[in-house]
C-alpha positions as CSV (number, residue, x, y, z in Angstrom):
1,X,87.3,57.3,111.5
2,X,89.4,57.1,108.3
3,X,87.3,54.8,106.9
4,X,84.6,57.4,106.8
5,X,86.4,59.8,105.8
6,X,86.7,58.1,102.6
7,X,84.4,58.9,99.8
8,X,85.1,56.1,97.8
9,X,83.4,53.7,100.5
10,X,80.3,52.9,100.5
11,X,77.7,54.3,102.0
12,X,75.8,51.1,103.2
13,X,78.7,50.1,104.5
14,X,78.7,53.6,106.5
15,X,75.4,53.3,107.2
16,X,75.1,49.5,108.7
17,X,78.4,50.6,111.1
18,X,76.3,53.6,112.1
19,X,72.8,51.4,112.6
20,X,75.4,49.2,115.1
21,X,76.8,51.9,116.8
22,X,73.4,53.6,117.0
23,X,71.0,50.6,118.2
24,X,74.3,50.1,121.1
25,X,74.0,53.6,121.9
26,X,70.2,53.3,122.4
27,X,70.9,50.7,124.9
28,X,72.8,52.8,126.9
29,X,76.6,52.6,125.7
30,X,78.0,56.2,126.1
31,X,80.9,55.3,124.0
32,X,79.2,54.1,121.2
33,X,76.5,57.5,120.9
34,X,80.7,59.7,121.5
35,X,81.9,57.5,118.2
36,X,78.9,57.1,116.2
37,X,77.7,60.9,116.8
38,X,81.8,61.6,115.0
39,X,81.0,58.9,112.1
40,X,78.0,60.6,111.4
41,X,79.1,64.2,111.3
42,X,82.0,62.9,109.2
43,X,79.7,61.2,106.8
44,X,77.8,64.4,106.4
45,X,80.9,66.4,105.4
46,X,82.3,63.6,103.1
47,X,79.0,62.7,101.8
48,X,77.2,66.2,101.9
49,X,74.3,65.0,99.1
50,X,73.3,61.6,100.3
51,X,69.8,61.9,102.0
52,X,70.9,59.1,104.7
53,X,73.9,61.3,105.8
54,X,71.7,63.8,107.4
55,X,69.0,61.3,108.2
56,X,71.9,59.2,110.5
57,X,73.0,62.3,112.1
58,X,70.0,63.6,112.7
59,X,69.1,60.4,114.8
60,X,72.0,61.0,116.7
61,X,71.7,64.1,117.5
62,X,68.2,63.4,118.8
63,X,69.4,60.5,121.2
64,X,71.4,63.3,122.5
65,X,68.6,65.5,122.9
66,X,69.8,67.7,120.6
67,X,65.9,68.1,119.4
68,X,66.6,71.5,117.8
69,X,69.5,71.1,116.0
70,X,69.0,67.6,114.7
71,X,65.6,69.3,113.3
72,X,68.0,71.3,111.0
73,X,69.7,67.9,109.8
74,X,66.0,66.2,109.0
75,X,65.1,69.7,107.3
76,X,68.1,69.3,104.9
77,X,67.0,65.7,104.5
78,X,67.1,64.8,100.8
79,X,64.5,62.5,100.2
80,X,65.9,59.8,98.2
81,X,63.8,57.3,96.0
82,X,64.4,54.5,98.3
83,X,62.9,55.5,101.1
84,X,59.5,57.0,101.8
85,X,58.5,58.7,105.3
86,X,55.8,57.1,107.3
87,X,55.7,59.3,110.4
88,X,56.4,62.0,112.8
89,X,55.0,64.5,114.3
90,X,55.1,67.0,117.6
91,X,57.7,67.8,120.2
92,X,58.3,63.5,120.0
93,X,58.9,63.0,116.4
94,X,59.3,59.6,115.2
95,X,61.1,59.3,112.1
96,X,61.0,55.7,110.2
97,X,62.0,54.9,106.9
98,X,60.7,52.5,104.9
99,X,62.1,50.8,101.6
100,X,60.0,51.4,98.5
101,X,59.5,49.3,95.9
């Protein structure tokens, strides 16, 4: 947790931890969704105008089924020229980045 707590740390480094913790907490690992929901909201608060910050917390937030209030996190989503929105729609939204060129 100190780690993300740090600004000076990237945040692709942040972000490729969270993906890990993320796709394991898809599977299933209730440990993994408990620490990477904590990195997340960390990386929000140290990193409060990256896009991806609210875009990893949202995610987990909606694994939780916390539909509503990640909502809020992809509404303060700040698009950010590397990524472009492809989809999503409805009660089951789908959000998926993908790079831009």
């Amino acid at each position: 947790t100190q780690a993300f707590l740090n600004p000076d740390l990237d945040l692709e480094t942040k972000t490729d931890i969270l993906n890990t913790f993320y796709q394991r907490a898809q599977s299933r690992d209730p440990q993994a969704f408990t620490d990477g929901l904590q990195l997340a909201k960390s990386m929000v608060q140290v990193h409060p105008n990256s896009g991806q910050s609210y875009f990893i917390y949202g995610n987990f937030l909606k694994l939780g089924n916390k539909t509503k209030e990640a909502s809020l996190y992809y509404a303060n989503f700040v698009f950010d020229s590397k990524y472009q929105w492809v989809g999503g729609s409805g009660k089951n939204i789908e959000w998926r980045f993908v790079i831009s060129s």
